[in-house]
C-alpha angles and dihedrals in degrees: 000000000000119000101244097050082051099054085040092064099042092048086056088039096062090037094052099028096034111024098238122157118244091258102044096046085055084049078053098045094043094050089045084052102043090227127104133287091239100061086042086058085040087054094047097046117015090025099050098030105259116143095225151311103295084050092052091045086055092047086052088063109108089232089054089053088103092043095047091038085060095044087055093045087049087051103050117012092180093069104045086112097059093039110051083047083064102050088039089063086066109047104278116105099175107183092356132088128296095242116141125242113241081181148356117280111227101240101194127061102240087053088049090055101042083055098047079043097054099040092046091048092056092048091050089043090051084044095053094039087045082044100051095043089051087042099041104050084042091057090042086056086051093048093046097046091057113120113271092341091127106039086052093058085047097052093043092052089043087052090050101045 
């Protein structure tokens, strides 16, 4: 995905999602980046066709999403695919069916993996903790059931009380 289709979503993502200002969610996507405010704010206008700032403010508006979805999609048609996933995460399903959202679908592909890494971490953590307490009350039966183990144990604490 090009960079400045890129810093334009997650502009709009931390507007729309998070509430940011415009300002303040280039300060966020700069600082994520490690590159300047300004060539966020440059991404986001000159890079992606917007005029300037007070058109992209507008754009940022929830009843402009379909407006700003197709100017993306005009600007770069390679990417309709990716980018009509990502508006639709918010509601606005353009040429696509009128199905509605249950929760935000992760665009890039960090975010993708984080997600498929984290879910597949908590099913292996419920298996393993399924797995020990199975395997732990199973081995405490074994332990129990041994000849005279525990009659032993019970002797030896009788002799020292």
């Amino acid at each position: 995905m090009e960079k400045a289709l890129r810093y334009v979503l997650e502009v709009y993502r931390q507007v729309r999602q998070f509430g940011a200002s415009r300002i303040d969610a280039a300060k966020m996507v700069a600082k994520k980046h490690r590159i300047s405010q300004q060539a966020v704010m440059s991404a986001c206008t000159r890079d992606v066709g917007i005029k300037n700032t007070a058109e992209l403010d507008d754009l940022l508006e929830p009843e402009y999403t379909s407006e700003f979805r197709s100017h993306l999609v005009q600007r770069y048609p390679a990417y309709q695919k990716d980018i009509n996933r990502f508006f639709k995460a918010f509601g606005e399903t353009g040429d696509q069916d009128s199905s509605s959202v249950s929760k935000l679908e992760p665009l890039f592909d960090d975010e993708r993996k984080n997600l498929l890494n984290q879910l597949m971490i908590d099913v292996f953590k419920d298996k393993f903790i399924e797995w020990e307490k199975r395997s732990t009350s199973h081995l405490m039966y074994e332990i129990r059931s041994i000849n005279g183990w525990g009659s032993r144990t019970n002797d030896l604490s009788k002799q020292y009380s």
